[in-house]
Each structure stands twice: as C-alpha cells, then as structure tokens.
VMD Tcl script that draws the C-alpha trace (Angstrom):
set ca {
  {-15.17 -10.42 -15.82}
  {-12.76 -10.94 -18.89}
  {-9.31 -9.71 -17.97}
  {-7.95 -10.80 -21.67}
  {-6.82 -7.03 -22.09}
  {-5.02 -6.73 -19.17}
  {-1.30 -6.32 -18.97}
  {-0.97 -9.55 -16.38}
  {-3.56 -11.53 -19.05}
  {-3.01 -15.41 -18.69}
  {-1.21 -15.06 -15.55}
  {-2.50 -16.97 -12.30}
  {-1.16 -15.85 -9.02}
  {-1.87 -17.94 -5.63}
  {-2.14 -15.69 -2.79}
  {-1.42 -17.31 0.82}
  {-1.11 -14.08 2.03}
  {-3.39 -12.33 4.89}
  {-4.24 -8.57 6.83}
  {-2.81 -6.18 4.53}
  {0.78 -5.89 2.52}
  {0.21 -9.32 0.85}
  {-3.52 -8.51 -0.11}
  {-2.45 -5.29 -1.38}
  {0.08 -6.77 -3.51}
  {-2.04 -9.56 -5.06}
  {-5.07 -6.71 -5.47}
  {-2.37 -4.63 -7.32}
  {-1.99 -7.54 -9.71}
  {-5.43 -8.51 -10.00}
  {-6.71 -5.04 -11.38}
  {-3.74 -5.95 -13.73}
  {-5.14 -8.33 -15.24}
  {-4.04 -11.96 -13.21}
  {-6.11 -14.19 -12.02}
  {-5.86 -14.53 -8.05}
  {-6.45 -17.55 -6.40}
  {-7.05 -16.62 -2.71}
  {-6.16 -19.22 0.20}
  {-8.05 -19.25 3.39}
  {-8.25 -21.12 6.17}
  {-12.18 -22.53 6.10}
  {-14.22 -20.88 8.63}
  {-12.28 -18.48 9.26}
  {-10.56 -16.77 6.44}
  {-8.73 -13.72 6.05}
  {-7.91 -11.66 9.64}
  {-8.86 -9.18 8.39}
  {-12.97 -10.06 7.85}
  {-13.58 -9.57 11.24}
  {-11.38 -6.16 11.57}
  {-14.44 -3.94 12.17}
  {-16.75 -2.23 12.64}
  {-17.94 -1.03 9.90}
  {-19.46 -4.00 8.13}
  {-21.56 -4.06 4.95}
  {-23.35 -7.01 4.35}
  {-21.69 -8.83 7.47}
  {-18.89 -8.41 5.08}
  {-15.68 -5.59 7.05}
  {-14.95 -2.45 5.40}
  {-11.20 -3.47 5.89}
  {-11.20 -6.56 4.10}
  {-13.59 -5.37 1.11}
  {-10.85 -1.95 0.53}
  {-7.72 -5.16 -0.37}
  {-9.43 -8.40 -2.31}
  {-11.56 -7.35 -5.05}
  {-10.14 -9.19 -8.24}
  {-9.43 -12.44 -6.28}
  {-11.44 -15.98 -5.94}
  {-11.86 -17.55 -2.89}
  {-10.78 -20.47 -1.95}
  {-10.43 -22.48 1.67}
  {-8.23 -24.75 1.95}
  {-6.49 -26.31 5.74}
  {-2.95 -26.63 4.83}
  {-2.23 -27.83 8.14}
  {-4.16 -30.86 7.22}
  {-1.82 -33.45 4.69}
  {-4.99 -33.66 1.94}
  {-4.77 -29.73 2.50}
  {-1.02 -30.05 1.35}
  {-1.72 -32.49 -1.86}
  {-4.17 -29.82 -3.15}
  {-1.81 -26.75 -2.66}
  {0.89 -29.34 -4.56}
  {-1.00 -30.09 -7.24}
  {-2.43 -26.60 -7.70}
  {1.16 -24.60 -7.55}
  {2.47 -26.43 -10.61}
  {-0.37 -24.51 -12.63}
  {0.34 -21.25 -11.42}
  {2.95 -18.32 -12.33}
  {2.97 -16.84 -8.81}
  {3.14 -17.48 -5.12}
  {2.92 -14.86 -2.53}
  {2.86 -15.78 1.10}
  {3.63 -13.94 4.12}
  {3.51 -17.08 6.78}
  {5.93 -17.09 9.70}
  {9.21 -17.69 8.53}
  {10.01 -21.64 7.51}
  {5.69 -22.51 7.75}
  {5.87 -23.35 3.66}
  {9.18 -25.29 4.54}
  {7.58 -27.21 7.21}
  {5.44 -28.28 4.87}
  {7.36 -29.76 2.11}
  {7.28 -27.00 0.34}
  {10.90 -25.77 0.11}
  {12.47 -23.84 -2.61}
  {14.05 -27.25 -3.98}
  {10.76 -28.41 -4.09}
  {9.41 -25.53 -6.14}
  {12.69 -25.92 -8.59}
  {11.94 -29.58 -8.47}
  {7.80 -29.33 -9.18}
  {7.14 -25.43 -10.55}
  {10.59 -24.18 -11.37}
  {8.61 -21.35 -13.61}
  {6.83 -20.00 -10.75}
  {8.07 -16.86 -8.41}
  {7.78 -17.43 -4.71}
  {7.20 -14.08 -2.97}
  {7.70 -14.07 0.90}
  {6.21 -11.17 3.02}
  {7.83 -11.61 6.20}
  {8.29 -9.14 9.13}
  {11.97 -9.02 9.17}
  {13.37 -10.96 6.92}
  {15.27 -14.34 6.81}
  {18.42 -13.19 7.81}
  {19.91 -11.35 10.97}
  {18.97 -11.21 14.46}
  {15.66 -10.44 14.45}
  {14.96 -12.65 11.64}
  {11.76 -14.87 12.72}
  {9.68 -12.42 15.07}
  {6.11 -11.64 13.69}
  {6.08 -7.78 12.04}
  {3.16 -5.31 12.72}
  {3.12 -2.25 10.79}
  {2.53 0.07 13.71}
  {6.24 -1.50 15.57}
  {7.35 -1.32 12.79}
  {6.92 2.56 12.35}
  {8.53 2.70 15.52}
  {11.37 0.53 15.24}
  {12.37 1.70 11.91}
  {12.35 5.64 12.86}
  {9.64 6.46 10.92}
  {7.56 7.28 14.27}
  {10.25 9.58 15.18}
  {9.95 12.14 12.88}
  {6.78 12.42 12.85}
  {4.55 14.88 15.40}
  {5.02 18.06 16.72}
  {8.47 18.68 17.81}
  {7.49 19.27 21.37}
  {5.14 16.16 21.67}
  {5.66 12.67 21.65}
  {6.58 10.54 18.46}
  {3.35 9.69 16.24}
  {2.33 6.86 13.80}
  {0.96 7.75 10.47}
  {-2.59 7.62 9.94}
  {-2.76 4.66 7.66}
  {-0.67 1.21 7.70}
  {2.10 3.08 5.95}
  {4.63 0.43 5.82}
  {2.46 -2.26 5.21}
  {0.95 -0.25 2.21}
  {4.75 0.06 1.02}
  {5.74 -3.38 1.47}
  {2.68 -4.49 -0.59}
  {4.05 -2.24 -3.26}
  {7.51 -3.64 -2.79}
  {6.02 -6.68 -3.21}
  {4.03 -5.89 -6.85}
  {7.45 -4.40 -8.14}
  {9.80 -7.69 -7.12}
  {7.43 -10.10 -8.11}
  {6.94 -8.01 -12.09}
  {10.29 -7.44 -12.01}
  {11.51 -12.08 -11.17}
  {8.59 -12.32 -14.18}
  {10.60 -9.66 -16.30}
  {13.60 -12.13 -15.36}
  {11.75 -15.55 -16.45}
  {10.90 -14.33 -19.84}
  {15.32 -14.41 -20.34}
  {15.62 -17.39 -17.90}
  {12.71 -19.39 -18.39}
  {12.95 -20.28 -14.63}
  {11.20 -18.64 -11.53}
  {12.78 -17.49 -8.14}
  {12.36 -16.92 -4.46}
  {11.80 -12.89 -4.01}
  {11.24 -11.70 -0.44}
  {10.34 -8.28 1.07}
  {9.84 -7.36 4.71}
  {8.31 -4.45 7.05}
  {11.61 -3.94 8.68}
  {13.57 -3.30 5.35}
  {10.61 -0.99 4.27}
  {10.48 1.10 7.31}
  {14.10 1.92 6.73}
  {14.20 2.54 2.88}
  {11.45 5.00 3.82}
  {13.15 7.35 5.58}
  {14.77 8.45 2.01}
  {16.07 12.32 2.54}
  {16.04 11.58 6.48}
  {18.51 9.13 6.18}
  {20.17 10.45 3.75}
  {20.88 13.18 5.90}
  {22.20 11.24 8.81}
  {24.09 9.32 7.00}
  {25.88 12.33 5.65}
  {25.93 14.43 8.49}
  {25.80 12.15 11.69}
  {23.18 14.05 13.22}
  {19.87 12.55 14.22}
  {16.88 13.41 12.73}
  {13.88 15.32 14.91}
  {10.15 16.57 14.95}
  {9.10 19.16 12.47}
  {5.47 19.02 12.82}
  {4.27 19.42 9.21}
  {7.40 20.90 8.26}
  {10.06 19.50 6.09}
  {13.53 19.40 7.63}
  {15.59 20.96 4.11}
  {11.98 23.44 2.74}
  {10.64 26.70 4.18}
  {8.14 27.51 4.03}
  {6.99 24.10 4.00}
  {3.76 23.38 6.16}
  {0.67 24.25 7.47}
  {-0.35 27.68 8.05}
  {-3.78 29.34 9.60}
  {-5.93 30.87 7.18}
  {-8.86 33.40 8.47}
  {-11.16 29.92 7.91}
  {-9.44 26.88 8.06}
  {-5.77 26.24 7.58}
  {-3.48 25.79 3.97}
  {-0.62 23.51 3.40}
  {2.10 25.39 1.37}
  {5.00 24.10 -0.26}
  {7.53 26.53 -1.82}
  {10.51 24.44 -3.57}
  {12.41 27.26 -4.76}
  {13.48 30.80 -4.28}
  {11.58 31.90 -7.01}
  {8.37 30.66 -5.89}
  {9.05 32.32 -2.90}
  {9.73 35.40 -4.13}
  {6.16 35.11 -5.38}
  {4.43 34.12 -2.26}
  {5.90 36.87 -0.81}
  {4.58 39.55 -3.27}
  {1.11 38.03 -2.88}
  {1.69 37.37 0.71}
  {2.36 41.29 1.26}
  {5.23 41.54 2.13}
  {7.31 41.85 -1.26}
  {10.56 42.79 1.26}
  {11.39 39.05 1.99}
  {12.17 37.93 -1.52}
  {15.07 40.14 -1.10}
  {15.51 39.89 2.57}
  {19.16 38.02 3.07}
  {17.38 36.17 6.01}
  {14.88 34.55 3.76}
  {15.92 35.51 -0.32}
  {17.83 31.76 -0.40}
  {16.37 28.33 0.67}
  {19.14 27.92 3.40}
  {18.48 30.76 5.10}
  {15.20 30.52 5.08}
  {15.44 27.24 6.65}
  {18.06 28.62 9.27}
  {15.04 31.50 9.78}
  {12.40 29.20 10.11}
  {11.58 30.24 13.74}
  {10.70 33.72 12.92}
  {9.60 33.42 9.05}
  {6.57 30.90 9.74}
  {5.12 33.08 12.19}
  {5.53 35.66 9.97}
  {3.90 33.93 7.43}
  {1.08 32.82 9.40}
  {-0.02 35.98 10.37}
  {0.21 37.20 6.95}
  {-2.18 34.42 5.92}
  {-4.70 34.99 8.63}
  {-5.70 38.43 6.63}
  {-8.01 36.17 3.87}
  {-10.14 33.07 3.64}
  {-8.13 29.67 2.65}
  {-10.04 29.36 -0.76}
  {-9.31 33.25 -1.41}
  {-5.59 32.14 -0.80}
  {-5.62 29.26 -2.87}
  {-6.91 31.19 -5.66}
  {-4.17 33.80 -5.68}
  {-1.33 31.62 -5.14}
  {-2.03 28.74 -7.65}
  {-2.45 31.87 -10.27}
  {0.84 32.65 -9.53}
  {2.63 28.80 -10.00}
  {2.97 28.34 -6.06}
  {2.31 25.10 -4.54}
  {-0.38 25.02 -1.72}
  {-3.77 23.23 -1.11}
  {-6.82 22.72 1.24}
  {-6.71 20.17 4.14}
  {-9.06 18.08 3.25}
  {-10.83 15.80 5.66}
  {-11.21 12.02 4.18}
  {-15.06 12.47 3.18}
  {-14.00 15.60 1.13}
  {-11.19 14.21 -0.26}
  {-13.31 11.48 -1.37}
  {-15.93 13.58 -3.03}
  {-13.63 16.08 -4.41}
  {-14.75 16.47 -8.04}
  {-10.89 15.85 -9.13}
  {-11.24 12.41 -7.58}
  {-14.09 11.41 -9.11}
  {-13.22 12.65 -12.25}
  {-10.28 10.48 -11.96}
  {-12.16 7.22 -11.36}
  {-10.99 7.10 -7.81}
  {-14.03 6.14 -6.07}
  {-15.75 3.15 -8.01}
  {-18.94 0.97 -7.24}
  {-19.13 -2.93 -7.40}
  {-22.12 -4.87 -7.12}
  {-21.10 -7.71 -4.27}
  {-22.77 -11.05 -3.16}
  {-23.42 -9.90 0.17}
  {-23.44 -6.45 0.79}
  {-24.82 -5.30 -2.85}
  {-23.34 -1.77 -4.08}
  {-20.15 -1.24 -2.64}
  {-18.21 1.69 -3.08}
  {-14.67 1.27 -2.72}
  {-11.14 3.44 -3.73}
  {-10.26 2.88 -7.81}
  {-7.16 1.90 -9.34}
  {-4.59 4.59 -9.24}
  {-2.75 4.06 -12.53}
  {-3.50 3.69 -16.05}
  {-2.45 1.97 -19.27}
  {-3.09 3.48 -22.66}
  {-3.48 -0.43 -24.46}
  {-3.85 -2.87 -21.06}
  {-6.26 -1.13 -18.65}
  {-6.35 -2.41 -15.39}
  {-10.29 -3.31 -14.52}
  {-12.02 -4.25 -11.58}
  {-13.66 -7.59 -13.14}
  {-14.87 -9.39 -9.60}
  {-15.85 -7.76 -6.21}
  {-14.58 -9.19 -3.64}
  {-15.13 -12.53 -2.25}
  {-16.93 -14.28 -0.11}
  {-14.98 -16.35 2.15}
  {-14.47 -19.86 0.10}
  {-17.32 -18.73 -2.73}
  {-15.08 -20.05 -5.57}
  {-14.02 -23.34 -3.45}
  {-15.38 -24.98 -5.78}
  {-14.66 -23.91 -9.05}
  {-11.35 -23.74 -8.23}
  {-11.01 -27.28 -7.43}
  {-13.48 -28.45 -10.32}
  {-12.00 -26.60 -12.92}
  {-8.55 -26.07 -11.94}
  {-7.85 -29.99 -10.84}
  {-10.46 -31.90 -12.15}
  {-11.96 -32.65 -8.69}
  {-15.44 -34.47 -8.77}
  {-18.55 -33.39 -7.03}
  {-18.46 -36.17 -4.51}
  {-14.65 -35.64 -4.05}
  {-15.35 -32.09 -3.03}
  {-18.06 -33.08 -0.43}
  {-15.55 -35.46 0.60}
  {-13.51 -32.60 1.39}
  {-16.03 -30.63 3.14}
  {-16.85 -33.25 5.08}
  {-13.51 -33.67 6.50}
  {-13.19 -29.68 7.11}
  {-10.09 -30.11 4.56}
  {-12.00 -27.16 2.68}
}
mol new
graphics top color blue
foreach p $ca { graphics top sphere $p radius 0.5 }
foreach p [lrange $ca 0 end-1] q [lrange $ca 1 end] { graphics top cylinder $p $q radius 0.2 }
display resetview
C-alpha cells in the first residue's frame, strides 16, 4: 500500500464528492499517488453503492469501477460535531473536491474566506452542474440532460432517427477529467504562490467544450450541426461498413490512404475518380460512395479485411462488443484489466490505469472501500481522537 513513488506522494486529498465525475477525479489522483480521504454520509454512503444490480460481495459494480485508492470515512456534516471534524481535518490536507449543491460548503461555515483564513494552501475544487454563475446557475446536473442540453445528444444517432445519448456517462467521465487537470494544474500554481485556490468545473461547460470540430463548424459557418450515424461530418469514408461476417469501422484521413483502400477495395478507379480522388468531394459524394463501399466490403470476411488493409497503413478495426474488448489480448497486455483482493467481495476485477510514468508509476495500493472502514483510523491517526471519543461519535450517529 506504499504510494512513496508516486507522482502525487505526500499529498492528501479530501473527497466530498459522490456518483461519478468527482469519484473519477479523486480515483485519477489516487492511482497517482495521493492519499484520498473519502466523506460519506454514515449509513448510507456514496449513491452510487446501491446503483445496481450487479453486486459483488453486497458491494455495486458501479461504485467498485470509481473508489479504489480512497479510505473511507463517514462523517454527518449536517450535524455541528460533523462540521468541527471536517474543520479540523481540512487544515491537514492539500485538496478539497466537492460537488454539493451550490452554496452547501458555504452554509456551513465553510466559505472561501474561511479556507484563506484556516487552509490558505489547500485547492477547493467544486463539481457543480452548471456552474456558479448565469441563469441556470444552482439547478442539480445529470449527465444524461446534460448530453441533451449541451447538443451532444444531437449529433449523435442515425440521421433519420431520433437524437441518442452515448453509451457511457460521457460528460460526467469528462468533467472528472476536467477536474484532475484544474486541480494539478492550482497545485502547479501553489508551488510559485505558496497559496491554494477555489477551481470549479461543471457538466454544462463540459457538454459544450465537447462538441470541439462541431462547434467549430457552426461557429464558422452558421449552420447547425445534424445526424451522421457513425459517420464523421468533414471524413469519408468514415464509418461502419458490412463485412460478409460482421461489420468494420474504417477511418481514411487522407487522400492517400484512400487511394489505397481503393486498390485493395477493387476498385483502383476511385483514387482517381474527381468525385472521390479529394477529401471534399468525397464528402460531397458520400451518398453514393458508402454504398459503394459497402458492397465492395461484403465480398470478404471482416478479419480477412482487416488483414489487408492494416498491411497497407489504412485505419480500420473490429467492433468489438465490451466482453471482447475486455479480453482482447492488446488490453491485457496493456494492464487494462487488473484484480484486487477486496474486504467484501474478495477478487475483484476491475479496468487499470490508463497512463504511465517512466519514474512515478501510478499503482493501485487499496481496493476499494467499505463504506466508513477507515472511520477510524482516520480520526485516530489523523486528529488524535481517543477510543472513547470515537464511540462517542458513533453513538451520536455523528460518524
């Protein structure tokens, strides 16, 4: 469980965060190396432990995939004692990430004056929905209305069905990584300054800043953006096509991959064909070249295709469904799929870290925990608390 080698070493962060961007942030920095002090409400915890099925262990696949690297501890910050802990225990850390309705840590006492006042070093990271400013400042954020207020949902689907969300919490996932990058970047700033400060990320902001080309196109051209299926709205041929097995996913990003597809393809005439030879037109084209191609592709088996086509430099792959993708022997080569021994459910298997350090390696030291396991601990070793002051505690459902 040492994490003395990792790039966040000596670092503490306190994680009032819940569901999914805020654990994914404070995750992030946990396989880095910090130590993550995880707040939850006793008896209850985390939303997200009941988000199932499946459970392992009575412990939810949901919550087990966002907290390993983190210590547990419940705490009722409604209640004032509550309060005096999280006071006394803030001062000792580098970090705070919360994602509470906006003004709940003000309500509190716990203002950024106070923070200047008590723990001017540490960086206070608020996860909020939309942000604390404009007129829609305040309302709760969910990833999936958020994927349909921000456009995202838009573009996405067939162009003659009905907008669709993508398959995972996309802008959550996002806004967690938002999140990682502000709050390394404010600690960046406090080795210059010496001082902390108040970072804050929302849903709403990252729904928009991921519509990147999309937007970018609008912006510039004042057109709206519409369906392309599994097409790309600038790239053909740039989507799925059936194979005489299965289906490929092909991505050509220049004319002289093209060219090559089509030699392979058979049909060596549309590398020079002024209808398809240039990117443009081949994207002006699109109605008749993708049918083209898909009938061209139907003549072999999707491996056979693969084969061929990677030989030659041009982008494609298999569709893999999530249990292949997860057994592929690239990703387990790769360390993406590791097993943890936990409390509870005993060998878990869960998704590995997806980035690397040459001297600092990220490690998963701690699975993760059950809800208030290192109450505790935490209080014992952090603040000095007493055995009887912690029953105390207990006793008056404080933790």
């Amino acid at each position: 469980m040492n994490s003395d080698n990792g790039a966040l070493a000596g670092l503490r962060v306190l994680d009032l965060t819940r569901i999914l961007a805020g654990p994914f942030c404070t995750q992030m920095l946990g396989d880095m190396g910090a130590d993550v002090i995880k707040v939850e409400p006793p008896g209850a915890g985390d939303d997200t432990r009941t988000w199932g099925p499946p459970f392992t262990g009575g412990e939810s696949a949901y919550f087990l995939g966002i907290n390993r690297n983190k210590r547990s501890l419940t705490l009722n910050l409604a209640a004032k004692a509550g309060q005096e802990i999280l006071a006394r225990l803030l001062p000792k850390c580098d970090v705070l990430i919360e994602n509470y309705k906006l003004g709940t840590l003000e309500k509190w006492g716990f203002t950024n004056a106070w923070l200047e006042e008590h723990a001017p070093r540490v960086v206070r990271c608020s996860i909020t929905g939309y942000g604390s400013s404009g007129p829609d400042a305040g309302l709760p954020g969910y990833d999936f209305i958020l994927q349909a207020e921000s456009g995202l949902m838009s573009v996405c689907g067939e162009p003659a069905g009905t907008p669709t969300k993508f398959g995972v919490a996309i802008v959550d996932v996002t806004t967690g990584l938002y999140a990682c990058n502000v709050v390394l970047a404010a600690l960046a700033a406090r080795t210059r300054t010496g001082r902390g400060q108040h970072v804050e990320v929302c849903l709403y902001d990252s729904g928009i800043s991921m519509l990147i080309n999309v937007a970018s196109s609008h912006l510039v051209t004042g057109r709206d953006a519409r369906r392309y299926g599994n097409g790309h709205p600038s790239i053909v041929p740039y989507t799925t096509y059936p194979t005489a097995d299965g289906m490929i996913a092909l991505a050509v990003g220049n004319d002289g991959q093209f060219a090559r597809f089509a030699q392979i393809a058979g049909h060596p005439e549309w590398g020079t064909d002024p209808r398809y030879a240039k990117n443009p037109d081949r994207v002006a084209n699109r109605e008749t070249l993708d049918p083209a191609i898909g009938e061209a592709l139907k003549r072999d088996r999707t491996d056979a295709w693969i084969g061929k086509l990677r030989a030659a430099g041009v982008p494609c792959g298999p569709i893999h469904s999530v249990a292949e993708a997860l057994n592929d022997p690239h990703t387990l080569a790769r360390g993406l799929v590791r097993t943890v021994e936990h409390p509870a459910a005993g060998q878990v298997k869960m998704v590995g870290i997806p980035y690397a350090f040459s001297d600092t390696p990220a490690t998963i030291r701690r699975p993760p925990p059950l809800l208030g396991q290192h109450t505790d601990e935490v209080l014992r070793e952090e603040l000095g608390f007493t055995a009887e002051r912690i029953a105390q505690l207990r006793a008056e459902k404080v933790v």
